[in-house]
C-alpha positions in Angstrom: 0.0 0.0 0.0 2.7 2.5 -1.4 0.0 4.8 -2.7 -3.5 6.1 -0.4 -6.2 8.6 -0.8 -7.6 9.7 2.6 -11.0 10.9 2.8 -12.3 13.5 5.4 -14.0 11.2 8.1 -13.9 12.7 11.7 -11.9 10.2 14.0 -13.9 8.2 17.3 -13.1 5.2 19.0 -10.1 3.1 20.9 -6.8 2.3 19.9 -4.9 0.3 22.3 -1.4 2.1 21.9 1.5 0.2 20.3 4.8 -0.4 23.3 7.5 1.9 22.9 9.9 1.7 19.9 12.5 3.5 22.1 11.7 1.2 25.2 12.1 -1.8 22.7 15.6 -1.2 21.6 16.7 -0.6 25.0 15.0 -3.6 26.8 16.2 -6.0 24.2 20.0 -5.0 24.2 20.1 -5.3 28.0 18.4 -8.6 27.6 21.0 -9.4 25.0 23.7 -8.2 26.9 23.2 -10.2 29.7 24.0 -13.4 30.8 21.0 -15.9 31.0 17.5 -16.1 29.1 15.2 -13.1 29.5 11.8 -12.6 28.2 10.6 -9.3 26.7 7.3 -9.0 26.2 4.2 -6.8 24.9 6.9 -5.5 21.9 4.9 -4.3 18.8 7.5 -5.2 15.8 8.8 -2.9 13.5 11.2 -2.9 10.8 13.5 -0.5 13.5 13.1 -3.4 16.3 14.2 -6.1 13.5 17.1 -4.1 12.7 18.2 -4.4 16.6 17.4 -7.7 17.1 19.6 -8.3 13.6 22.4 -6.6 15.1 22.1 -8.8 18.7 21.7 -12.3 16.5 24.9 -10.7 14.4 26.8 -10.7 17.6 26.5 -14.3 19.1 22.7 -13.5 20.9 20.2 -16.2 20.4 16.6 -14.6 20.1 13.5 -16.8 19.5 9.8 -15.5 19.3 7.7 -17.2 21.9 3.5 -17.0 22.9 2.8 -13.4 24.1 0.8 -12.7 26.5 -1.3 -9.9 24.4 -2.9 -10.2 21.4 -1.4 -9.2 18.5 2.0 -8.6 20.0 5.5 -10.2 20.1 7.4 -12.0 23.2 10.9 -12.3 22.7 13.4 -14.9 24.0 16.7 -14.0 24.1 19.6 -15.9 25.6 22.8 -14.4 25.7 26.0 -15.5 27.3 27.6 -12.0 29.1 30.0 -11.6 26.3 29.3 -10.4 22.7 31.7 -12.1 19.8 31.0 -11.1 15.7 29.3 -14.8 14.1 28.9 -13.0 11.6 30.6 -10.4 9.6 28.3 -7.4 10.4 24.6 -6.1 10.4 22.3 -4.2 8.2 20.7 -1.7 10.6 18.0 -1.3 7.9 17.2 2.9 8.9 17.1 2.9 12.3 19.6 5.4 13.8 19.1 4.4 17.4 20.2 0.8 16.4 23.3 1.9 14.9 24.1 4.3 17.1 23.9 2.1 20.3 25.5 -0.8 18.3 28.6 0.7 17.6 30.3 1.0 20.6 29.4 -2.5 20.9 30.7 -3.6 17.6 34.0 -1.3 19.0 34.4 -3.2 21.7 34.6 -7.2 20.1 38.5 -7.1 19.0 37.2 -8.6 15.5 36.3 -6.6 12.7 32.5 -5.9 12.6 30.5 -3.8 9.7 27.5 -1.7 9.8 25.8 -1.3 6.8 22.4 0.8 6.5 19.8 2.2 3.8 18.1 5.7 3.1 19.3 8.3 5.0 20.6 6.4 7.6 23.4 6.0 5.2 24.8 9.8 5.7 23.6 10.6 9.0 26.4 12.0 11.2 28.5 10.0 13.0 31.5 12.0 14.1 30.8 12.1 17.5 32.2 8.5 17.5 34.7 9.1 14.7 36.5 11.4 17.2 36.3 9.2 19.9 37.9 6.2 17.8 40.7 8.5 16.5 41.8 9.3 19.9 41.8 5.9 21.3 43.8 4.6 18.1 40.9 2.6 17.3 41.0 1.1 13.5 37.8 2.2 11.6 37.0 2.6 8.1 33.9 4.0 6.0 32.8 5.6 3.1 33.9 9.3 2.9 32.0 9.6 6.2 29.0 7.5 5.4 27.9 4.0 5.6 29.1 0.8 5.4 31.6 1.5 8.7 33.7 -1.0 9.9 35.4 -1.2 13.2 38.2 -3.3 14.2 39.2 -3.0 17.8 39.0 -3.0 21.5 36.7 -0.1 23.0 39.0 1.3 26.0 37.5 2.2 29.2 38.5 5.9 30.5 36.7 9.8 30.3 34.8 10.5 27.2 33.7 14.0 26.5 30.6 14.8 24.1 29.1 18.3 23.6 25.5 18.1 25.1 23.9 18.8 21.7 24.8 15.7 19.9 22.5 13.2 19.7 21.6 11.2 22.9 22.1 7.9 21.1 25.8 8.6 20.9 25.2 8.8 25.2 23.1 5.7 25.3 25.5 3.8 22.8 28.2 4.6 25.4 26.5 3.6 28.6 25.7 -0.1 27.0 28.8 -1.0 26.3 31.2 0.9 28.7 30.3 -1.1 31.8 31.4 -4.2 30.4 34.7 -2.7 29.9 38.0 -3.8 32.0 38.0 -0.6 34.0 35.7 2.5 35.1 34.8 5.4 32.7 33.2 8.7 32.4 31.1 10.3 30.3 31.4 13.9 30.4 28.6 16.1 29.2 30.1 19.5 28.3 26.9 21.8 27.5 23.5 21.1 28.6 22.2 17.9 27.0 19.8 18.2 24.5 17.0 15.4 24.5 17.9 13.9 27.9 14.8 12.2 28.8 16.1 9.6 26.5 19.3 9.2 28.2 17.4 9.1 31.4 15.2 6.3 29.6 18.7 4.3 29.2 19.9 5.0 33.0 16.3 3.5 33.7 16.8 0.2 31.3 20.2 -0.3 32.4 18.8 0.1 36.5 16.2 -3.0 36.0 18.8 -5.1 34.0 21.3 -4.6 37.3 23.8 -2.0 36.3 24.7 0.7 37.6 25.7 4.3 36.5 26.3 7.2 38.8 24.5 10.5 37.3 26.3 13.5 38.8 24.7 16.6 37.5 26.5 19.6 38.2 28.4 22.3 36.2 28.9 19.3 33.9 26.8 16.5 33.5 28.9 13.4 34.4 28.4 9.6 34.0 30.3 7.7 36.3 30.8 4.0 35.2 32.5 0.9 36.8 33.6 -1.8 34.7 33.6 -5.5 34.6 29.6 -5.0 35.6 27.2 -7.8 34.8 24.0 -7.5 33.1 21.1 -9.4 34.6 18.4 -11.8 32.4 15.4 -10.3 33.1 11.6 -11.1 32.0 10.0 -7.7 31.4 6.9 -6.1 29.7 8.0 -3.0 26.8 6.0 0.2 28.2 3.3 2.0 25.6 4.6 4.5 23.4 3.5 8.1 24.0 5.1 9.4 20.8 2.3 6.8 18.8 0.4 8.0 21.3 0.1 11.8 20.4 -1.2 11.0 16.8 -4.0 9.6 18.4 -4.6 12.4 20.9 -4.6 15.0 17.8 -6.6 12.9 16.2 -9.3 12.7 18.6 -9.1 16.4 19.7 -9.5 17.4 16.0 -12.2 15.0 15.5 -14.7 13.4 17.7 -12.8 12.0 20.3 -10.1 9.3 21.2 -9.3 6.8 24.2 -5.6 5.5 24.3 -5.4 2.4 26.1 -2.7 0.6 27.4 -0.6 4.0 28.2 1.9 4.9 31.5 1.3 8.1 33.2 5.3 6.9 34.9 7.0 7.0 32.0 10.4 8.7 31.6 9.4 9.1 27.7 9.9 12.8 27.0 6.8 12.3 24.4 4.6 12.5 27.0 4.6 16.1 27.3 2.3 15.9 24.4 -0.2 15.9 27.0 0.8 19.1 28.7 1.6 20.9 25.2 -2.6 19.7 24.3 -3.7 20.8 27.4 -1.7 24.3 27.7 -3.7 24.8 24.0 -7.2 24.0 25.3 -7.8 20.7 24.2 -10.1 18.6 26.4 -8.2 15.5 27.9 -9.5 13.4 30.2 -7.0 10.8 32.3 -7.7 7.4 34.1 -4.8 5.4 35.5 -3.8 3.2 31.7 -6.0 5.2 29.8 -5.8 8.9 28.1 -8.6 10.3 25.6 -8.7 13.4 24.0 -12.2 15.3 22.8 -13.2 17.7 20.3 -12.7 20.9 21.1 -11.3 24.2 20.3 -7.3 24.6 20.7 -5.2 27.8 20.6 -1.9 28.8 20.0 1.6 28.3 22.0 5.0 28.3 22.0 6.3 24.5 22.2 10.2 23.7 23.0 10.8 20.5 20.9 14.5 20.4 22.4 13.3 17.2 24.7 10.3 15.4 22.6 11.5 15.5 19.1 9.2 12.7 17.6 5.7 14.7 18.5 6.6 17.8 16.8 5.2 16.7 13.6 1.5 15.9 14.3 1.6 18.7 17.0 2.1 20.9 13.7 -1.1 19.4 12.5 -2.9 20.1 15.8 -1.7 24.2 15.3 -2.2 24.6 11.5 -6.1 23.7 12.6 -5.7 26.4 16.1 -6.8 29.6 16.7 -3.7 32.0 16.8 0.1 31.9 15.6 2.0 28.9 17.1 5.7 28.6 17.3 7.8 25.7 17.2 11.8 26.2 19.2 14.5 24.3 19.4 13.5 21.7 16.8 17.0 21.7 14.3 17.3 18.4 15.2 14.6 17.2 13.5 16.7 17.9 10.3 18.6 15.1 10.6 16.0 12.4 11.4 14.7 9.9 8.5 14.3 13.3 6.6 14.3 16.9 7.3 11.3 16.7 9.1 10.7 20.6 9.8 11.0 21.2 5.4 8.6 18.0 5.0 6.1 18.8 7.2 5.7 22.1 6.3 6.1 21.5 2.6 3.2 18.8 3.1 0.8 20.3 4.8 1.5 23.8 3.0 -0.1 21.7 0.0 -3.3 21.2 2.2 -4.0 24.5 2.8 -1.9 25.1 5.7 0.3 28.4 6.6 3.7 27.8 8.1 6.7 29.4 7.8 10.2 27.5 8.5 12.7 28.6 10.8 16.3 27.6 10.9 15.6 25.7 14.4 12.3 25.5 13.9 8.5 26.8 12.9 6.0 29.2 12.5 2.4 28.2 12.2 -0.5 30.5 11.3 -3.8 28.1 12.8 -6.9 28.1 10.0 -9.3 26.9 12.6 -11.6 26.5 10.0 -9.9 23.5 8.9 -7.6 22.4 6.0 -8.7 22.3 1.8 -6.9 19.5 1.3 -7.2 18.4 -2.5 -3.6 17.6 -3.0 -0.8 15.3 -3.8 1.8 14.9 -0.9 4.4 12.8 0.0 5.4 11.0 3.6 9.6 12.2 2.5 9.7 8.0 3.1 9.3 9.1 6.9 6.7 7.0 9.2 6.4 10.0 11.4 5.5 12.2 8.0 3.0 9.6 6.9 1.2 9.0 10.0 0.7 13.2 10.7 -0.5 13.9 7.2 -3.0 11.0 7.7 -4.4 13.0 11.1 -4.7 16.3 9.2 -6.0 14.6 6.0 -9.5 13.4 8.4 -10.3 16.5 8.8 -9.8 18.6 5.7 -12.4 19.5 3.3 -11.0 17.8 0.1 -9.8 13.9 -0.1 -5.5 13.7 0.1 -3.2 11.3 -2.0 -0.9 10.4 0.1 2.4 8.9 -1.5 4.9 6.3 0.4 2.5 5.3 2.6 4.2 2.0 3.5 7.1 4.1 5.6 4.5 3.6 8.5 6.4 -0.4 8.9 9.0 1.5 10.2 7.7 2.1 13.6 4.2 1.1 13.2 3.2 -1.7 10.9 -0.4 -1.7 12.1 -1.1 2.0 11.8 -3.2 1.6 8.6 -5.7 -0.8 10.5 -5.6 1.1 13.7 -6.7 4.4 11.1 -9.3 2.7 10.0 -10.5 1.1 13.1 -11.2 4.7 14.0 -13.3 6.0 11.4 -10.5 6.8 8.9 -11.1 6.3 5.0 -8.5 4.9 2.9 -8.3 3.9 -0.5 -5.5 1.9 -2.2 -4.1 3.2 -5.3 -2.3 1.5 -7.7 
C-alpha cells in the first residue's frame, strides 16, 4: 500500500497504543547483553526493532519469538551469554539510527572486525561524534567518505569520554551499554546542557532494572560515572506504551470526535509525553484514568512548544496548530533535520499543499492556525518518513477535500499496524495503484 487517498472522516473510537519503539531497543539490548535467558514481552514489531534484534543475532545472541501474553503482539526470547563475539561479519541496521548508534560502541568493543551497513538516510547521517572518539583511542575504523558501510576493528578502551551536550543522545546511550562491560571505570562527560535527555534518562532507567549501575552527577557538567567489569542481569519484562504513537492519536481525537488511548503509563520517563501538557496548555479537552488517556473535540489555541526534549511529536503537533486559533511557534526543533528526513522542510512542505500556513525557521517553525480547517485536495508525500506519513494522515481526516498520500508503506517502520488502527477509528483509505 505504497500509494493512499484519505477521505475526510472525523476520528472516534479506541486504539490500544503500540509499546514503545525506544523502550524496545533498549530492553532487548540489556536482555541481550546479559547473561542468562530473558523474556521481553508486549513489543509491537517494526522494521526498527528487526534491525536491533539483527544486530544482537549478528553478535552471538540467540533470540526466538515465543507465545505473548497480548494479542497481536510479540514475546521475545533472548539468551545471551555476558560476552558479545561477531558470528557473523556485520549487520544491516535497515534505517534505524538508534540501532546503529547504540551498536557501535558494541561492535567497538569485540576485538574482531564488525561492519555496519544501513539504507536511506541512515546512510549519511552524522556519526562523528564516535569518529573522534575512535581516533583518539587509536581505534582502527573505516567508511565511506564519512557514510555508511563503517567497519570497526578494535577494542573499545575504558576511561573519560567528552561529548558536547547537543549531539545526539544515542551517541550517550550507545556509550553507557557498552562501557560497563569494559576492564576498568569510565566517564562520560557532558560539556553543554544535553539536548533530548529524557532519553538518556530512559537508558539510565533500562540499564537500572537489568542490574547496572551508573552514577549520574549533575553539576556544572553533567557526568556519567561508570565501573567496569559489571554484569548484566536476564530479566523477564513487559516493553511500556509509546507516548510518541500516542500523540497521533490524541490530535486525532481532539480534531475529530474523540479518542481513548489504552494501554498508556502516566510513569514513564518518555519525553513524548509532554504531548499531554503541550494539548492541554492549547485548550484541548483530555481526560486521564490510570492506563487510559482520551482526548475530545474541542477548540485549541496557539503556544510556543520547546521541541528540544520530545522530538518525535513535533510533527502531528504541527497538524494540531495549523487547525488552532492563533500563531503557534515551534523552538529548538533543528534536530529534526537530521531524522529519517528533514522533518521541519517535510512537514511544512506537506501540509502547505493542504492549505496550511507555516513558515520554516532555521531551528524551527511558524504556524498560522486556520481553525476553519484544511482544503486538502492535493498530492503529498510522507519524504519515506513513518512520522511524515502518519501526521499527514491526522490532518488529511479533517480537511475539506480527499488527500493522496504517496509512500504510505514508511508507517512499517515504527508502526506496521497504523493503517488498520486508522481505519478502526473511522478513517477512509483507498489503495491506489
Amino acid at each position: 500500500m505504497e500509494k493512499v487517498c484519505i477521505f475526510p472522516h472525523s476520528l472516534e473510537g479506541e486504539v490500544h497504543v503500540p509499546s514503545s519503539k525506544s523502550m524496545g531497543h533498549r530492553e532487548i539490548i540489556c536482555a541481550g547483553l546479559a547473561n542468562g535467558r530473558s523474556i521481553i514481552d508486549n513489543i509491537s514489531m517494526s522494521k526498527d526493532i528487526e534491525a536491533t534484534i539483527r544486530c544482537l543475532k549478528a553478535m552471538g545472541v540467540i533470540i526466538v519469538e515465543v507465545p505473548s501474553q497480548f494479542p497481536g503482539r510479540t514475546a521475545l526470547q533472548v539468551t545471551g551469554t555476558g560476552k558479545l563475539q561477531a558470528v557473523e561479519a556485520g549487520a544491516d541496521c535497515g534505517e534505524s539510527g538508534s540501532t546503529l548508534r547504540f551498536f557501535i560502541p558494541l561492535g567497538a568493543s569485540l576485538g574482531q572486525p564488525f561492519t555496519f551497513e544501513g539504507h536511506g538516510k541512515l546512510v549519511s547521517r552524522p556519526m562523528q561524534a564516535y569518529y573522534d572518539i575512535f581516533d583518539e583511542q587509536g581505534l582502527a575504523y573505516s567508511n565511506d567518505e564519512g557514510q555508511l558501510p563503517l567497519t570497526v576493528n578494535g577494542v573499545l578502551k575504558a576511561g573519560t569520554y567528552k561529548l558536547p551536550g547537543d549531539v545526539s543522545s544515542q551517541y550517550v546511550s550507545g556509550l553507557l551499554f557498552a562501557l560497563p562491560l569494559l576492564d576498568g571505570d569510565s566517564v562520560i562527560e557532558i560539556t553543554s546542557p544535553l539536548e533530548s535527555s529524557a532519553y538518556v534518562d530512559m537508558t539510565l532507567s533500562c540499564l537500572k532494572k537489568y542490574g547496572i549501575v551508573i552514577n549520574n552527577v549533575d553539576g556544572a557538567h553533567r557526568q556519567y560515572i561508570i565501573k567496569g567489569k559489571q554484569k548484566y542481569l536476564a530479566k523477564h519484562s513487559l516493553v511500556e506504551a509509546d507516548w510518541s504513537q500516542a500523540a497521533f492519536w490524541l490530535v486525532g481525537g481532539s480534531i475529530g470526535e474523540a479518542i481513548n488511548c489504552t494501554g498508556v503509563d502516566f510513569n514513564s520517563l518518555q519525553g513524548d509525553m509532554a504531548v499531554v501538557d503541550i494539548m492541554q496548555r492549547m485548550g484541548a479537552k483530555i481526560t486521564k484514568a490510570s492506563t487510559e488517556v482520551k482526548a475530545l473535540h474541542g477548540v485549541t489555541k496557539n503556544t510556543v512548544i520547546d521541541a528540544s526534549n520530545c522530538p518525535d511529536i513535533i510533527p502531528v503537533l504541527t497538524v494540531l496548530a495549523s487547525v488552532s486559533e492563533g500563531t503557534t511557534e515551534i523552538i529548538n526543533a533543528g534536530r529534526l533535520r537530521i531524522k529519517e528526513c528533514d522533518r521541519l522542510a517535510a512537514i511544512s512542505t506537506e501540509l502547505n499543499k493542504m492549505g496550511a500556513d507555516i513558515e520554516e525557521k532555521p531551528e524551527g517553525l511558524v504556524i498560522k492556525g486556520k481553525p476553519e480547517g484544511l482544503e486538502g485536495g492535493a498530492l503529498v508525500d510522507a519524504w519515506n518518513d513513518h512520522r511524515i506519513a502518519m501526521s499527514i494522515a491526522v490532518a488529511a481526516s479533517v480537511c475539506k477535500e480527499a488527500v493522496v498520500l504517496e509512500g504510505a508503506d514508511s508507517v512499517q517502520k515504527s508502526y506496521p499496524e497504523f493503517w488498520k488502527d486508522f481505519v478502526s477509528v473511522g478513517g477512509r483509505i483507498e489503495a491506489i495503484g
